[in-house]
C-alpha positions as CSV (number, residue, x, y, z in Angstrom):
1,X,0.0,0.0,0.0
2,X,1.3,3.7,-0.9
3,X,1.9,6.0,2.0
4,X,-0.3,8.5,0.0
5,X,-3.1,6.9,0.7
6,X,-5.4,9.2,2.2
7,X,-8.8,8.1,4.6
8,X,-11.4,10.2,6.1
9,X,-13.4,9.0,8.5
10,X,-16.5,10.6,9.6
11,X,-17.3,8.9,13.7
12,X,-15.2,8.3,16.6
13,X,-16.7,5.6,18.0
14,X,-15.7,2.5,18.5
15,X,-15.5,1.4,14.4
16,X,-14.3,5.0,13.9
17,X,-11.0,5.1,16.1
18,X,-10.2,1.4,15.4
19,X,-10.6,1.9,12.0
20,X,-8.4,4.8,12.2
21,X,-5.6,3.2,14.3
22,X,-5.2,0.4,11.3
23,X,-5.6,2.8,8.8
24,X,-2.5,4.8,10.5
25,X,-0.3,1.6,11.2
26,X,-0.9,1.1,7.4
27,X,0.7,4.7,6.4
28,X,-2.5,5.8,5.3
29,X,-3.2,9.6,6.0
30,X,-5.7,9.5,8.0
31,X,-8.6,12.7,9.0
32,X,-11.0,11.1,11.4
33,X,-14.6,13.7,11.9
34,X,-16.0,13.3,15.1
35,X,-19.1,15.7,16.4
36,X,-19.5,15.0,19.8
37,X,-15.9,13.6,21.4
38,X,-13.5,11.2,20.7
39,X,-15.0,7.7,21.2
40,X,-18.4,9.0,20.5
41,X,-21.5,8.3,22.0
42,X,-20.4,4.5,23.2
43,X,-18.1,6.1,25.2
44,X,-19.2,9.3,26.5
45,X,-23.3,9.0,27.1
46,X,-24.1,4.9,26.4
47,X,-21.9,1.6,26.5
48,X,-19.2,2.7,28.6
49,X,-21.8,4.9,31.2
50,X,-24.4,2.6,31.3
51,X,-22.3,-0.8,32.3
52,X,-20.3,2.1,35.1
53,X,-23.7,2.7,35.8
54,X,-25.0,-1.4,35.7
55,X,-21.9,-2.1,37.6
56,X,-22.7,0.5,40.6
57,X,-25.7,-0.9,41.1
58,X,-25.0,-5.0,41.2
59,X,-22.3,-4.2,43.4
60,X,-25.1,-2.6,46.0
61,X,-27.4,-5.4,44.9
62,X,-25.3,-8.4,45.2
63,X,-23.6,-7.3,48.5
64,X,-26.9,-6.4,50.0
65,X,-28.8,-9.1,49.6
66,X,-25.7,-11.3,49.9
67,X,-24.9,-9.9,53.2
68,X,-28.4,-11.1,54.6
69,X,-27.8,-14.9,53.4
70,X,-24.3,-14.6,54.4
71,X,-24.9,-13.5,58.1
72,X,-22.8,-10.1,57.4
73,X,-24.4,-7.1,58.9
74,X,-23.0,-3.4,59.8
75,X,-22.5,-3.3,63.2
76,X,-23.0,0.3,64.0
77,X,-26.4,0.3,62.1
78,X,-27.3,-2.1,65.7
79,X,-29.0,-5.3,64.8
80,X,-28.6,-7.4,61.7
81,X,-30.7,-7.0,59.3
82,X,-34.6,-8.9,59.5
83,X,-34.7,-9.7,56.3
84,X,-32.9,-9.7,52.4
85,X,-35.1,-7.0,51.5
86,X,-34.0,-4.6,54.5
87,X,-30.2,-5.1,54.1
88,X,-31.2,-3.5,50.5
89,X,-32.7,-0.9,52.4
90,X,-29.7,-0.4,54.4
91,X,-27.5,0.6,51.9
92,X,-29.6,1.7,49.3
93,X,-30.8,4.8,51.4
94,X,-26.7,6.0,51.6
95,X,-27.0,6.1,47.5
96,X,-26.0,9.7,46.5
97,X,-26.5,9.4,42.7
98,X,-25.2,13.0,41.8
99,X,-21.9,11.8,43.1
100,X,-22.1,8.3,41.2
101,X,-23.1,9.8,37.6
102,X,-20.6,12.3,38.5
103,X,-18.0,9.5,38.3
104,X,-19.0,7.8,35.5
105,X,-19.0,10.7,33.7
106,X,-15.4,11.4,35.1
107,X,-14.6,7.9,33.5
108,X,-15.8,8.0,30.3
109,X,-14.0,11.3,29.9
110,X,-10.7,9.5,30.7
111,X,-12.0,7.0,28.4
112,X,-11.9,9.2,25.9
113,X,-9.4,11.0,25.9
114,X,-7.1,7.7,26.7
115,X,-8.7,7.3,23.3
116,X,-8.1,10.6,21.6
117,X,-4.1,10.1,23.4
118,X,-3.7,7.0,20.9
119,X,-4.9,8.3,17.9
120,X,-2.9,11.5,18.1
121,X,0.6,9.1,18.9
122,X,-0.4,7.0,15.6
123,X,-0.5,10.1,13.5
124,X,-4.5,10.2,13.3
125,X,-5.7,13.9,12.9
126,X,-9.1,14.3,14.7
127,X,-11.5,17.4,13.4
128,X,-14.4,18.2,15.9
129,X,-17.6,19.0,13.8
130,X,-20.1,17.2,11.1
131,X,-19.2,15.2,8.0
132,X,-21.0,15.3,5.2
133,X,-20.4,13.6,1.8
134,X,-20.0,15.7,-0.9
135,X,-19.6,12.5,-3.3
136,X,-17.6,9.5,-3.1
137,X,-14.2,11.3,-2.4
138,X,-14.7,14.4,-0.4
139,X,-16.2,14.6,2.6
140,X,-17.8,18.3,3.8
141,X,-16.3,19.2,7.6
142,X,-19.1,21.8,9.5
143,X,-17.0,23.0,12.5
144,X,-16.8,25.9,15.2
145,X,-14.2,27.3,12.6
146,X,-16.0,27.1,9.5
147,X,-16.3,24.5,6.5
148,X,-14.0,22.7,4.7
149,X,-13.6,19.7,2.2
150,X,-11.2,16.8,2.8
151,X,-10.4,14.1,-0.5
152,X,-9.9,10.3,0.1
153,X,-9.0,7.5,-1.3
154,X,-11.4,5.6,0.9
155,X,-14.4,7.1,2.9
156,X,-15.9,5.4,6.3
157,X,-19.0,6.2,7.5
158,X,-19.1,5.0,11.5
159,X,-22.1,7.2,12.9
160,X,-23.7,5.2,14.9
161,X,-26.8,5.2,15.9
162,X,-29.3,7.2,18.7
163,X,-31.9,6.5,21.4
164,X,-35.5,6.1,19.0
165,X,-38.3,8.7,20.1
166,X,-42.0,8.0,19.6
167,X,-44.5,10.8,18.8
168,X,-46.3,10.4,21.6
169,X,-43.4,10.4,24.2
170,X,-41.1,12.8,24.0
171,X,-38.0,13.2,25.9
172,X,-37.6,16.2,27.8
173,X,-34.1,15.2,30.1
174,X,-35.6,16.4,33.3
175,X,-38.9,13.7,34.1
176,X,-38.8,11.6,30.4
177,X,-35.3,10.8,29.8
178,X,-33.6,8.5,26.9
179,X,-30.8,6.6,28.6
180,X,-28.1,9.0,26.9
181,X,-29.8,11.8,29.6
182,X,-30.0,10.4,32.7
183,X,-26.6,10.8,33.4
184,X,-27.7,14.6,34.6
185,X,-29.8,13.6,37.3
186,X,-29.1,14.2,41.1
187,X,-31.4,11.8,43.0
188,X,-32.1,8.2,42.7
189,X,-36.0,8.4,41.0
190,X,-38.3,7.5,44.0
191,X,-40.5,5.3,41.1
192,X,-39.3,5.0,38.2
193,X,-41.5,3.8,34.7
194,X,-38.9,1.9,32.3
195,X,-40.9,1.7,29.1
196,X,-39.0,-1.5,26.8
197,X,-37.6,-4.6,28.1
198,X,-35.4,-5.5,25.5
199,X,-31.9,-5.1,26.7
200,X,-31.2,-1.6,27.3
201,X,-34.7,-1.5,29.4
202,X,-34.1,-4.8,31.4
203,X,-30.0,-3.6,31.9
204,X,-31.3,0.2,33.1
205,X,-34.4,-1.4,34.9
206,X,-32.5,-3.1,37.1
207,X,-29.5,-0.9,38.5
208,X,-32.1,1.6,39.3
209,X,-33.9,-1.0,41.3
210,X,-30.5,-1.8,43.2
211,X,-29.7,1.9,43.5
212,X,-33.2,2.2,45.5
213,X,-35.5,3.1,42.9
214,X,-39.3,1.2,43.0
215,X,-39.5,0.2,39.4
216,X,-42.2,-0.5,37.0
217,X,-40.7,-2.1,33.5
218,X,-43.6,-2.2,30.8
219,X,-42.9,-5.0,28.5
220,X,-44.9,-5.1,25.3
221,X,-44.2,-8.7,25.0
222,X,-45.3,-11.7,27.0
223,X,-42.1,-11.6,28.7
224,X,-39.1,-9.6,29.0
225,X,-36.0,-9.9,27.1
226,X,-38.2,-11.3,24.1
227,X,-34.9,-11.3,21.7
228,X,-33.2,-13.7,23.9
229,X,-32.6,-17.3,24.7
230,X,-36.0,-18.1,26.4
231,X,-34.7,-20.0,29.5
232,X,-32.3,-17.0,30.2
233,X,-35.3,-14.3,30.2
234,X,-37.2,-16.5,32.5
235,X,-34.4,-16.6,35.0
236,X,-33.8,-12.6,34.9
237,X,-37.6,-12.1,34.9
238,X,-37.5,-14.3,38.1
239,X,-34.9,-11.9,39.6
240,X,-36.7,-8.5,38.8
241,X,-39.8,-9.8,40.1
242,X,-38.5,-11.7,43.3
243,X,-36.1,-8.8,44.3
244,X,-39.2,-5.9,44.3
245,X,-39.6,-4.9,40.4
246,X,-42.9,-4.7,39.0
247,X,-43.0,-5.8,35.3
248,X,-46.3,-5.4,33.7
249,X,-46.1,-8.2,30.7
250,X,-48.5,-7.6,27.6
251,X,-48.5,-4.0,28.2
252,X,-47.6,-1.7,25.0
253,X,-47.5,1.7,26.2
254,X,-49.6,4.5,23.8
255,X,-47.9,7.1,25.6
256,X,-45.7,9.4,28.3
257,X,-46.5,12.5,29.3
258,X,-45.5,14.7,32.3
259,X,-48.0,15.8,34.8
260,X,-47.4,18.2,38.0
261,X,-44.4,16.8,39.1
262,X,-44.5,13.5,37.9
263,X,-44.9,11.3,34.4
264,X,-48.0,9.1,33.5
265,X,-47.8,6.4,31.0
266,X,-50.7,5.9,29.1
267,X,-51.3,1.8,28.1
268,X,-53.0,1.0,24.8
269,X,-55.4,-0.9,27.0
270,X,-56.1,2.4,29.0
271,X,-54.6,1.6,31.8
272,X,-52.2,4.8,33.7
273,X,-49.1,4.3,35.6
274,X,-48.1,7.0,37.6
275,X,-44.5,7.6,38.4
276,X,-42.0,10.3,39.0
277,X,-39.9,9.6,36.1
278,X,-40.0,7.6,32.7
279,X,-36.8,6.0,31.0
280,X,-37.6,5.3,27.0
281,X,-35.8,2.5,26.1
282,X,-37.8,1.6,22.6
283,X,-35.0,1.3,20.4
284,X,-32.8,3.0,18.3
285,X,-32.4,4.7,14.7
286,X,-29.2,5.1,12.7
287,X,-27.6,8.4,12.4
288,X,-27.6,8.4,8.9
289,X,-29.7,11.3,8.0
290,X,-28.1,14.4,6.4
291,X,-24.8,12.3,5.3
292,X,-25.0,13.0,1.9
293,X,-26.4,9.3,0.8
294,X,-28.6,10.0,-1.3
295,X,-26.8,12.6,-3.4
296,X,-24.0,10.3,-3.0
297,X,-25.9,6.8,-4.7
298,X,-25.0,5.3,-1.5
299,X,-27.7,2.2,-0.3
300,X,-30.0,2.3,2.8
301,X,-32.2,-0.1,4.1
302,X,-35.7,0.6,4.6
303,X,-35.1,1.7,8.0
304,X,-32.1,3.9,7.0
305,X,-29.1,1.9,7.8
306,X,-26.3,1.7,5.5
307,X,-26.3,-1.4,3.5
308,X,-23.0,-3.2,3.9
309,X,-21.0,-6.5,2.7
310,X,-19.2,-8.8,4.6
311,X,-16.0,-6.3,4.0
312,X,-17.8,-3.5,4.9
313,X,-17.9,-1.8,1.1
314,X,-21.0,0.0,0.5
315,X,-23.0,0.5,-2.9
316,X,-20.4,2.9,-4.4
317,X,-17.0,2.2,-4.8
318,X,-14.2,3.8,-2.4
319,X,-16.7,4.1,0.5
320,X,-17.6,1.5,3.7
321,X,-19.3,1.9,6.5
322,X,-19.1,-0.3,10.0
323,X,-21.3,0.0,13.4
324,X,-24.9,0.8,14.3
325,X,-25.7,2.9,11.4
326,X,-25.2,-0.6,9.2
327,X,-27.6,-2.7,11.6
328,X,-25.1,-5.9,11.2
329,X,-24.8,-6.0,14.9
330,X,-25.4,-3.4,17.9
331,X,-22.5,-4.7,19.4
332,X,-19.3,-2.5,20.0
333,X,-17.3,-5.1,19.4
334,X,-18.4,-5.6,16.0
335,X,-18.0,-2.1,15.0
336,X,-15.1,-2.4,15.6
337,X,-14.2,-5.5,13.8
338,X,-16.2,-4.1,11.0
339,X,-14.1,-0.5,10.9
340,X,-11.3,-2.9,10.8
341,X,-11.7,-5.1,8.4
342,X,-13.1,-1.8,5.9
343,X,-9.6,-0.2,6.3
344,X,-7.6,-3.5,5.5
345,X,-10.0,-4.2,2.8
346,X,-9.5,-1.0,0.8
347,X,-5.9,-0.3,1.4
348,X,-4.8,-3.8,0.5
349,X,-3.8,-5.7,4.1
350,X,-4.7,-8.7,4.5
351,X,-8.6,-9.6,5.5
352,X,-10.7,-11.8,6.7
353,X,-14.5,-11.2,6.2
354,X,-16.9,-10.7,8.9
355,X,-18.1,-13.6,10.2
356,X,-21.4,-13.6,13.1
357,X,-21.0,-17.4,13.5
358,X,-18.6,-16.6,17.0
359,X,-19.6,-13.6,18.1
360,X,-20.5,-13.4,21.6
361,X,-23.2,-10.6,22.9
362,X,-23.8,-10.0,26.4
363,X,-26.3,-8.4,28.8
364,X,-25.3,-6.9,31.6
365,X,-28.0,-7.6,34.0
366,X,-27.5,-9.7,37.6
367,X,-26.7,-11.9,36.9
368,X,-25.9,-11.3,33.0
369,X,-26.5,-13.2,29.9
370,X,-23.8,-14.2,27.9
371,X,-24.8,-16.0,24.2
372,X,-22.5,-17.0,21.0
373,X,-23.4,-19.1,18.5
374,X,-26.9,-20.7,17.7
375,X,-30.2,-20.4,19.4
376,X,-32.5,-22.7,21.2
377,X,-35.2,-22.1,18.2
378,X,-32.5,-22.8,15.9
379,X,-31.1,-26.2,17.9
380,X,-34.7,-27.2,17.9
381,X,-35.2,-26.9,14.3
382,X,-31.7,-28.8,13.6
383,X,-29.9,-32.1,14.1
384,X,-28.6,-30.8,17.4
385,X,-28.8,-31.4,20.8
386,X,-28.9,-29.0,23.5
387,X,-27.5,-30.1,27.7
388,X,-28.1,-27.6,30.4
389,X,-26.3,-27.2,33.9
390,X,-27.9,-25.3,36.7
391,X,-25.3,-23.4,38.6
392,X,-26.6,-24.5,42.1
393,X,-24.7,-27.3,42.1
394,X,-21.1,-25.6,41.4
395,X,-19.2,-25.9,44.5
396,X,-17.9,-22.1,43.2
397,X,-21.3,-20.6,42.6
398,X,-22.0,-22.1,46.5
399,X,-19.5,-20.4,48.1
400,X,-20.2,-17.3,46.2
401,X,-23.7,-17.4,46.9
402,X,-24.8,-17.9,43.5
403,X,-28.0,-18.9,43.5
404,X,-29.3,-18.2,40.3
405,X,-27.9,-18.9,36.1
406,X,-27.0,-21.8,34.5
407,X,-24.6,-23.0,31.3
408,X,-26.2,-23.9,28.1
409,X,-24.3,-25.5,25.4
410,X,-25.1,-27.1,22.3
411,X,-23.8,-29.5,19.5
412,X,-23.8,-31.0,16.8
413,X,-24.9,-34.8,16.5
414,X,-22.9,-36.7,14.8
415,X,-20.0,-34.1,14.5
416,X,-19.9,-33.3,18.1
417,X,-18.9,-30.3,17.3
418,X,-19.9,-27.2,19.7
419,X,-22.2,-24.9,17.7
420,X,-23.7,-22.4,20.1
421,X,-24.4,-21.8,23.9
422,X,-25.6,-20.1,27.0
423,X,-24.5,-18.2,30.2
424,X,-26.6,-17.1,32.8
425,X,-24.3,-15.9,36.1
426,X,-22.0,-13.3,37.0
427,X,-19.4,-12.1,34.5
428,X,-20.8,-14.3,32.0
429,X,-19.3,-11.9,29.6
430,X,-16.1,-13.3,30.8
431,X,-17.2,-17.2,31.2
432,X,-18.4,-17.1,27.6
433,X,-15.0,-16.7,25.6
434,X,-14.0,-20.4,26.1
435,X,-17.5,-21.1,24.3
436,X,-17.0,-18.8,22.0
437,X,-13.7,-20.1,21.1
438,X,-14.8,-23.5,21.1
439,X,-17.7,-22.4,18.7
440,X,-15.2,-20.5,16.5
441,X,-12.5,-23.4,16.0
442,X,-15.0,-26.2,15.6
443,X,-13.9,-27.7,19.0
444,X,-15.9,-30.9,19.6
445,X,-17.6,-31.3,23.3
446,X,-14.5,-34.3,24.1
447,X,-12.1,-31.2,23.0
448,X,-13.7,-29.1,25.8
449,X,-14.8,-31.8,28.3
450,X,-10.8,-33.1,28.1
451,X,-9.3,-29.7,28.9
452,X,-8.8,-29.5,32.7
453,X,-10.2,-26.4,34.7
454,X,-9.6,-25.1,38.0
455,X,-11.5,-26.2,41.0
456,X,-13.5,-24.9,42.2
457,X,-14.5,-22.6,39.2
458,X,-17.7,-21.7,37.5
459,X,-15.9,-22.3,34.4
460,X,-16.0,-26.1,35.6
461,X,-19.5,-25.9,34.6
462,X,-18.5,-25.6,31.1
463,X,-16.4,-28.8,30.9
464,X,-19.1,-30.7,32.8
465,X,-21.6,-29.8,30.4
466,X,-19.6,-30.8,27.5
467,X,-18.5,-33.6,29.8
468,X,-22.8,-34.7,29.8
469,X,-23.1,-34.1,25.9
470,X,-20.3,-36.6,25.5
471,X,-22.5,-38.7,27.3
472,X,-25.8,-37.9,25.6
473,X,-24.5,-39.0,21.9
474,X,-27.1,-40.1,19.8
């Protein structure tokens, strides 16, 4: 590849900088366009806040109610604790949550600007405003300082995507928020109206509940998490409703609306719930509206994302695109990979199409969801056959008072080779990867069950499991 190469890139999120750190290493000349701040919304208002935010409130969760099974109590508060639910109380009436979205807004700053640090040592120039294609080489820069044009070899569109707004309930960041504005608010919501409970509803829904917050999740589906494995929702929907959440199933909401002090959400069956604030977690659209596309010939989908190959090329020559404003994946990680591969692709390196078959997506509830690979439907409907471990009976998940979750995996008959599977426990985004690497080298279950794991360990769950399929050959 020529060092003359020149690549614009207009997002800084997560396929953005990635892309542009390849790009650089390549000897590309590289402009990347970012509106909002280095590492873009992921970083600043959504993926990295919201797990801070997720992770503040398991912690309070898990050690509360843990500390009422366990027999710990706090000693100065006088007597333990009478029940599970009133060591929550306990600690969830210390919960200060200007101070904790104060932090996590302290650390995605860091975040990005560890982020913005590496792409200025590589040689990446970053321009704060709006890109805009002018056509398939030049690329339109609005900025505080005025406009200017920027040629390239090769174009990346990385936009990303934003929280989806319905007619009928609009945000206003003070009493209806979007998740990407609650980070301003001061005091834990005394009741608190999630409307969606696909993941960014049921992840939300439930560190508010451990932060103190009595919450009401309106599911439009017969249960929550309807996108998921369907023995994994069950479990989570157990925990909201056993540890105090109220999720009303089969409830579409018609709409939000403020009134006095408070929010009402209006259901399509007429029912009102009352609350004193509503989160809209319904989604989201691609930011792909005043890019240019049109004038450009470039291909959208009917709901406006960017219509992509498995390199990442778009419908005209010289430009790609990569993360939520394709709809591949709303995964981070596979921006990334996407943003990636795009810059390899069109400046000659080496590449390896994207591949879903072993990616792994996670949900960062308490305890989490962790999947890669198949799904039930999909086992049910093929020669495969599925083994399932509860966690209760790891010696691990015993002493650390796991008491909910389970491994899943699934196979192949006849090949024995792992296609897919399940976690349902505690950093399952971290006891997924040996199932995910299993799933992307073909590993058969005797190539798992034979590898030796530390006892105790969750991950011993894993091998067991494959240990069982071995058993259950057809």
């Amino acid at each position: 590849m020529s060092a003359q190469n020149s690549v614009v890139i207009v997002g800084g999120g997560p396929g953005g900088y990635e892309a542009a750190l390849v790009a650089a290493s390549l000897g590309a000349t590289v402009n990347l366009v970012e509106n909002e701040g280095t590492g873009g919304a992921a970083v600043l208002t959504d993926c990295v806040p919201s797990k801070a935010l997720v992770a503040t409130g398991d912690y309070l969760g898990r050690l509360a109610a843990g500390a009422a099974r366990l027999g710990v109590h706090d000693s100065r508060r006088g007597r333990e604790p009478s029940s599970e639910q009133a060591a929550v109380d306990q600690l969830v009436s210390v919960v200060d949550l200007g101070r904790v979205n104060d932090r996590i807004m302290d650390l995605a700053k860091a975040q990005s600007r560890d982020i913005q640090g590496g792409l200025e040592r590589a040689g990446v120039r970053v321009l704060r405003g709006r890109g805009r294609m002018v056509d398939a080489s030049t690329v339109e820069v609005a900025g505080a300082d005025g406009t200017q044009r920027l040629e390239a070899d090769m174009v990346l569109l990385a936009t990303g995507a934003s929280p989806r707004e319905l007619p009928s309930a609009r945000p206003d960041g003070e009493r209806i928020l979007t998740w990407q504005q609650v980070w301003t608010l001061r005091e834990v919501p005394k009741r608190l109206i999630v409307v969606g409970s696909g993941v960014t509803g049921a992840e939300f829904a439930q560190a508010y509940l451990h932060l103190g917050s009595n919450v009401v999740l309106v599911s439009s589906r017969e249960r929550v998490l309807p996108g998921e494995d369907p023995d994994a929702a069950e479990v989570i929907e157990g925990v909201f409703r056993d540890r105090g959440m109220e999720v009303l199933s089969r409830s579409r909401a018609a709409g939000v609306e403020r009134r006095g002090d408070g929010v009402v959400v209006r259901l399509e069956d007429g029912r009102e719930v009352e609350g004193s604030h509503a989160l809209l977690a319904v989604g989201s659209v691609p930011q792909t509206r005043d890019l240019g596309l049109e004038e450009t010939g470039i291909e959208t989908g009917p709901n406006g994302h960017i219509t992509v190959d498995r390199v990442s090329r778009t419908s005209v020559r010289g430009v790609y695109a990569a993360g939520d404003c394709t709809g591949v994946l709303p995964l981070a990680s596979v921006a990334a990979s996407q943003g990636r591969i795009a810059v390899a692709h069109a400046l000659g390196d080496t590449v390896h199409p994207l591949s879903t078959q072993g990616i792994s997506a996670n949900i960062f509830t308490d305890p989490e969801i962790a999947t890669v690979g198949i799904s039930q439907a999909t086992a049910d409907a093929e020669d495969v056959r599925t083994l399932t471990m509860q966690l209760g009976t790891n010696p691990r998940a015993k002493m650390d008072n796991i008491r909910e979750g389970f491994v899943k995996l699934f196979a192949r008959n006849g090949s024995n080779v792992v296609v897919g599977g399940v976690v349902v426990a505690p950093r399952a985004s971290e006891l997924i990867f040996p199932i995910a690497l299993a799933v992307q080298q073909r590993l058969t279950v005797d190539q798992v069950a034979g590898t030796i794991t530390v006892y105790p360990s969750l991950s011993g769950s894993i091998a067991e499991a494959a240990r069982r399929l071995h058993d259950a050959q057809v």
